[in-house]
C-alpha positions in Angstrom: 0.0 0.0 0.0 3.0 2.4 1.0 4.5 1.4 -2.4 1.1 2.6 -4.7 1.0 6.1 -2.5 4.2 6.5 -3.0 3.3 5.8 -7.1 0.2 8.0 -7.0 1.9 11.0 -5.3 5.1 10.9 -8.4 1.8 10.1 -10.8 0.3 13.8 -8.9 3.5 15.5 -9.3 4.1 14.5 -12.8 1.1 15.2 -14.4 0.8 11.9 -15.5 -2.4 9.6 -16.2 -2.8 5.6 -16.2 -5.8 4.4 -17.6 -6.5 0.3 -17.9 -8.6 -0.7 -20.7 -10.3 -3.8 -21.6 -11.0 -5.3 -25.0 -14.3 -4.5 -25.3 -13.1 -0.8 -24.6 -14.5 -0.4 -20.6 -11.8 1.1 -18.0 -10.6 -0.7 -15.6 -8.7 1.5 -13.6 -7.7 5.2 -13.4 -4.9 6.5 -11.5 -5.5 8.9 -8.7 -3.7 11.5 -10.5 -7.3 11.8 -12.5 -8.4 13.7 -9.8 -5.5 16.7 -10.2 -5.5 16.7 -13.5 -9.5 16.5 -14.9 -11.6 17.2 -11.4 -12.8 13.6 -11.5 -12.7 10.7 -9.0 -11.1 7.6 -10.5 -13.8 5.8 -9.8 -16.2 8.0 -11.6 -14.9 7.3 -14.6 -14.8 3.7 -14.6 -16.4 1.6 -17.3 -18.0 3.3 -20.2 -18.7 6.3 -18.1 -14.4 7.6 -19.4 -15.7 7.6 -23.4 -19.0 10.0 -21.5 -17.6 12.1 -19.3 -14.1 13.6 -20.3 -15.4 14.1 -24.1 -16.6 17.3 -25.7 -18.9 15.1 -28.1 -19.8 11.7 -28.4 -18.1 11.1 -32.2 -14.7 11.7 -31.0 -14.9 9.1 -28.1 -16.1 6.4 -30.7 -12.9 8.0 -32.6 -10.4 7.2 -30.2 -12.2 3.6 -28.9 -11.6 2.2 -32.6 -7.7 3.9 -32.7 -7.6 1.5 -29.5 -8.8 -1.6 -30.9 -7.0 -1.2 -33.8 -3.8 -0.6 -31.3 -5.1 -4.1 -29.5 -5.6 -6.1 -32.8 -1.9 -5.6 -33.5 -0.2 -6.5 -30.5 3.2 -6.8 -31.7 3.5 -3.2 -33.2 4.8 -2.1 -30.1 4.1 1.4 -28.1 1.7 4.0 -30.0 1.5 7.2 -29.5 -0.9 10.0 -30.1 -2.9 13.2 -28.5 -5.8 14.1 -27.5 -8.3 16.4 -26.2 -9.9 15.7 -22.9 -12.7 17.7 -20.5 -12.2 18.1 -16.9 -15.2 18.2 -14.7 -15.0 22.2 -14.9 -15.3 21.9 -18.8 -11.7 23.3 -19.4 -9.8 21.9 -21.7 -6.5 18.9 -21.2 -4.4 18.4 -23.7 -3.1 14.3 -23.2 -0.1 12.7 -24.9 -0.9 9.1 -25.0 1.6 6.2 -24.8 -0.3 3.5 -25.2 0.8 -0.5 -25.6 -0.6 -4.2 -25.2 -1.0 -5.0 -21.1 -2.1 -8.3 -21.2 -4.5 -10.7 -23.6 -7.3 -8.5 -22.6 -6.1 -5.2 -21.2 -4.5 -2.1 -23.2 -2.4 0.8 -20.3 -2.0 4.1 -21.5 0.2 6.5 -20.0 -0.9 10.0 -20.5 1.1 13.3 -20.3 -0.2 16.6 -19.7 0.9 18.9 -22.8 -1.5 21.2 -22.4 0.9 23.9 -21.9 2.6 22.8 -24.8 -0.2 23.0 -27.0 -1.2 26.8 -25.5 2.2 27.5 -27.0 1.7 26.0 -30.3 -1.3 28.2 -30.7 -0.1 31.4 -29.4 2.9 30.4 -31.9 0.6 30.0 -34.9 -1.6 33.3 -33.9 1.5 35.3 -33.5 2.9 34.0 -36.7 -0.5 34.5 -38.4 -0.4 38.1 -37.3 3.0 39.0 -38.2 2.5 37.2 -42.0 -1.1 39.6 -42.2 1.5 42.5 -40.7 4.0 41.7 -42.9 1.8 41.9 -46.0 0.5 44.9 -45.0 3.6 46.3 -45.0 4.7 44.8 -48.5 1.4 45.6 -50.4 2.5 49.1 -48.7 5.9 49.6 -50.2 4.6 47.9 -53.4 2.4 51.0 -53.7 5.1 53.4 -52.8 7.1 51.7 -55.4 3.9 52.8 -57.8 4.6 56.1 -56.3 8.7 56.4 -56.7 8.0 55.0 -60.4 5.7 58.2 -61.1 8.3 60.8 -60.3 11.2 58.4 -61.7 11.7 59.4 -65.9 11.0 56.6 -68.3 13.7 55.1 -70.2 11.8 56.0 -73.3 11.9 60.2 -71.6 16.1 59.1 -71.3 16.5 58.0 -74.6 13.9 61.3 -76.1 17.1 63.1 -74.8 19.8 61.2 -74.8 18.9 58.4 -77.4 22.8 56.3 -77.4 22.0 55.8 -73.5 21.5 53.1 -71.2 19.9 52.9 -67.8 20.2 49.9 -65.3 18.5 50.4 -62.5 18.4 47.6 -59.9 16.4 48.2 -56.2 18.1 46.2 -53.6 14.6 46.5 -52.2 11.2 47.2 -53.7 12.1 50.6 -53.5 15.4 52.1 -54.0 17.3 54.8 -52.6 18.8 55.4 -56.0 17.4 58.4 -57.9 19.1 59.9 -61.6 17.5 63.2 -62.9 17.8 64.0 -66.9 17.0 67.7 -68.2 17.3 69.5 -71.4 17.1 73.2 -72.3 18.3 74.9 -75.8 22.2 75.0 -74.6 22.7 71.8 -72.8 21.6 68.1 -71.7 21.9 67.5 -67.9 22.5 64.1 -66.1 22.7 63.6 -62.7 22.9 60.0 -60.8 22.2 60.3 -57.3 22.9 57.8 -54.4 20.5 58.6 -51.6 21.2 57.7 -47.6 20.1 54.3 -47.0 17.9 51.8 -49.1 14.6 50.9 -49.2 11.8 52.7 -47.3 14.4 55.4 -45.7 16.4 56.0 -49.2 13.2 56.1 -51.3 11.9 58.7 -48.9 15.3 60.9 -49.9 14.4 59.7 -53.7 11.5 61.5 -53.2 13.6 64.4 -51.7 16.1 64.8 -54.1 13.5 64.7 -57.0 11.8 67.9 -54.7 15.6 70.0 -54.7 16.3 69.2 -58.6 12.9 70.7 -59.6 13.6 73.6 -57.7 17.3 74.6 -58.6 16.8 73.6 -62.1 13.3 74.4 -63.2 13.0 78.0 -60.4 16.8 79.0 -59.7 18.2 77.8 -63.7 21.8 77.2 -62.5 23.8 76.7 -65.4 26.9 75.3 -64.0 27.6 71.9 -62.5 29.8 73.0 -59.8 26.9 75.9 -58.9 24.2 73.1 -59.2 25.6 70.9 -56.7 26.1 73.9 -54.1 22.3 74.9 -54.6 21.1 71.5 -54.4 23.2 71.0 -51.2 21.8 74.7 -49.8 17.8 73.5 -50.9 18.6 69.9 -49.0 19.5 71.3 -45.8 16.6 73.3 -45.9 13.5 70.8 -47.0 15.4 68.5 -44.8 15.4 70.8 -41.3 12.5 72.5 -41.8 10.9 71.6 -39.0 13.5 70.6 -36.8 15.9 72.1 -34.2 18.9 69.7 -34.3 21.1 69.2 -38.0 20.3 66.5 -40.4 21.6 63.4 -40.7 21.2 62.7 -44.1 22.4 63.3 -47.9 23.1 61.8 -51.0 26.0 61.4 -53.1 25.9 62.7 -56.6 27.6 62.5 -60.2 26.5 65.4 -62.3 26.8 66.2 -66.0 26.1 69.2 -68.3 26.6 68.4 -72.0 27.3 71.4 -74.9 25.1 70.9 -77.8 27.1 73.0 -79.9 30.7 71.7 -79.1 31.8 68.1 -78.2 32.9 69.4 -74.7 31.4 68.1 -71.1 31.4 69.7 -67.8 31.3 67.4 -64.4 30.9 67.9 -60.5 31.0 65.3 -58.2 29.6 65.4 -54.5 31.7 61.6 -53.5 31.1 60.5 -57.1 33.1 59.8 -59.9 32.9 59.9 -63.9 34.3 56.8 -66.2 35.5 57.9 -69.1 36.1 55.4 -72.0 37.6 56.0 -75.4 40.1 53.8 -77.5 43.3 54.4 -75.1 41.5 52.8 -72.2 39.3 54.4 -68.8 39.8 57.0 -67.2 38.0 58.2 -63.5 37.6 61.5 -62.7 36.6 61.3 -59.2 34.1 63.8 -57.5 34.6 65.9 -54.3 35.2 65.0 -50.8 31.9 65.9 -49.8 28.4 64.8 -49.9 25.2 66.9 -50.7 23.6 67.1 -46.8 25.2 66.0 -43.6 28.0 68.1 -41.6 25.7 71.6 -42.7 28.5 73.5 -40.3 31.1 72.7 -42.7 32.5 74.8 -45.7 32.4 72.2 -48.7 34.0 72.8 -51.9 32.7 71.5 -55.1 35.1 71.8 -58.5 34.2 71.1 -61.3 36.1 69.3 -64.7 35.8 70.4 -68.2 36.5 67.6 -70.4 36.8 67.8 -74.6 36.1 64.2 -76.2 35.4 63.0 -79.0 32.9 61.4 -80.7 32.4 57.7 -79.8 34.0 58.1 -76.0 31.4 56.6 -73.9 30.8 58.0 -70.6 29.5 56.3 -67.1 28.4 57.5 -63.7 25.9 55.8 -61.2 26.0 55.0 -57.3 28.4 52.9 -55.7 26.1 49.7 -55.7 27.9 47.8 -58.8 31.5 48.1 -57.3 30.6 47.2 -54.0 28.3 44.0 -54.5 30.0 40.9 -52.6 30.5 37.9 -55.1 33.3 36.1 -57.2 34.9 33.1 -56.5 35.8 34.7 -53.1 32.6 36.3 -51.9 34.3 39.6 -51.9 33.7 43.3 -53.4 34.1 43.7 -57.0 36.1 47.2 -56.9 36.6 50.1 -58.7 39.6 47.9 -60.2 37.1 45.0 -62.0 34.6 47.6 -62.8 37.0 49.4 -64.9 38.0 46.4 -66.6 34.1 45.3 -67.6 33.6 48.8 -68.7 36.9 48.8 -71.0 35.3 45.5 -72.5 31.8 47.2 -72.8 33.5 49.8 -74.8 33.5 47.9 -78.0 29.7 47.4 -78.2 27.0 49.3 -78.9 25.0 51.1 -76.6 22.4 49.0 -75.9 24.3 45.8 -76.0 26.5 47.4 -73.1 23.4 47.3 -70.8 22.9 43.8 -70.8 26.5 42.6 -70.8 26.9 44.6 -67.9 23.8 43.1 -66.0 25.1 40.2 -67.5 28.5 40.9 -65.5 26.9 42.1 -62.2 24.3 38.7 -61.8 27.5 36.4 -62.7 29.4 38.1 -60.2 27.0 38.0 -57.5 25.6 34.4 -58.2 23.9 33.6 -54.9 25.1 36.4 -52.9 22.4 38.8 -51.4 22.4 41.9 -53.4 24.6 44.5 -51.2 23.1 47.9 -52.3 20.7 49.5 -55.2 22.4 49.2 -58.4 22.2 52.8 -60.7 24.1 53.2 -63.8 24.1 55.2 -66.5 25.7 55.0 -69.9 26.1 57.5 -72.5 27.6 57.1 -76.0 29.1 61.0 -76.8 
């Protein structure tokens, strides 16, 4: 008798049920532990009156009866296990892991687990997952439309091409939005081209996009700078304002920019750089020009200094300037940078080809090199045959 308490108190503590059934599917026996874990005496639930009492409907009781027959017609198959629902005398809910196996000729033990906490979990799980998959498509239906948005104030390629027709444009979103922006303008004298590399990607560098498209408007369309060097200190004096507007501490942010002006009555180009560079290529090789030290935004206390380069070419020299995405992408057999190094030499081989055959040997160039690798940054470049 000491020996069964002493059972019944580690059944108690371990949340564990026994239940001895017959072949004709009547309990034999219930464990005290019936009592702490459904509200019922043992006794109670004794003969048929288990399949009536801890069941929420009478079909799932006939459920389990023939899983147990069919566990007692083949004997030799050795422990089974499954779960199931039970009610307590309070109607609350117990989850039960079942070990069941073959007692004797006539009797089948199960051994029952309390997982009930287990299962809370599982559904809290699923919920919570359920909710962040409904958040999370929320959110991406949003940016979708934002993209809808940054695609509006974006030019076309067939705008590009209505000025600049021996061009090419690859523009690559690490995101679904991109923090990459480029800005093409034409009056009677000369044919503007700016690619600019806004803070950030996604959300945060498509709301600069959105910025710089703002500040271009205005210093090319209201203040009609004419020089590059004079356009990149307006657009850095309009940036600090839309940016601190409404605040009382400096700005954070900026963009990096590679501007062009080209003469339509003389083969001769003008560039300003704000931490961008121009690629020159012609038939002795590439050439970089690079930009100045400083970015448009960010350190407003500063006195920055933007030059800018007059170059003479002639015809045939193609011309490249975009952000920084293409050289810095992680790939190769190494998983490292590509670098201003291998860049030069794709756009050296891109120099032999036509325009438009350039843009998709250097797509080509940037997918082989990044194989499996995430994409690092956005990807803006622009090419122009002079």
């Amino acid at each position: 008798m000491v020996a069964l308490d002493i059972q019944e108190q580690i059944l108690d503590k371990l949340n564990t049920l026994i239940v001895v059934l017959n072949n004709d599917g009547s309990v034999d026996y219930v464990s005290k532990s019936a009592r702490q874990l459904l509200g019922y005496e043992p006794d109670d639930l004794l003969g048929n009156n288990w399949w009536v009492a801890t069941r929420f409907s009478k079909p799932e009781g006939i459920e389990v009866k023939r899983k147990l027959q069919s566990i007692f017609k083949n004997r030799n198959s050795g422990v089974q296990t499954f779960e199931h629902l039970l009610k307590t005398s309070q109607g609350g809910q117990k989850w039960i892991n079942w070990n069941v196996s073959v007692l004797n000729e006539e009797q089948l033990v199960g051994i029952g687990y309390d997982i009930t906490e287990k299962k809370l979990n599982e559904k809290r799980l699923i919920e919570s997952n359920k909710r962040l998959s409904e958040q999370n498509k929320d959110i991406t239906d949003s940016i979708r439309y934002a993209k809808r948005i940054q695609e509006s104030i974006l030019q076309s390629k067939e705008s590009v091409k209505s000025i600049l027709e021996e061009s090419f444009l690859l523009y690559k979103p690490k995101d679904i939005v991109s923090g990459d922006f480029y800005w093409f303008y034409e009056n009677e004298n000369y044919k503007y081209v700016a690619a600019v590399d806004c803070t950030g990607h996604g959300v945060p560098g498509a709301m600069m996009s959105m910025v710089a498209n703002s500040i271009f408007k205005e210093v090319f369309l209201n203040r009609k700078e004419m020089e590059t060097d004079k356009i990149l200190y307006a657009l850095d004096e309009e940036l600090e304002k839309a940016i601190n507007k409404n605040q009382t501490e400096s700005f954070n942010d900026g963009m990096d920019v590679a501007l062009i002006r080209i003469d339509k009555s003389r083969n001769e180009l003008q560039f300003s750089g704000a931490l961008r560079p121009l690629f020159i290529s012609d038939s002795s090789g590439v050439s970089e020009i690079r930009g100045s030290r400083y970015p448009l935004g960010f350190y407003p206390e500063v006195k920055k200094n933007f030059e800018k380069a007059i170059i003479n070419y002639d015809k045939g020299t193609c011309i490249y300037l975009g952000s920084d995405g293409f050289a810095d992408q992680f790939g190769g057999l190494r998983g490292k940078k590509m670098n201003r190094v291998n860049f030069k030499e794709l756009l050296k081989t891109a120099f032999e080809m036509p325009i438009e055959e350039q843009e998709a040997f250097l797509e080509y160039s940037f997918n082989n090199w990044k194989q499996q690798e995430e994409q690092t940054d956005d990807v803006l470049m622009i090419g122009i045959k002079l």
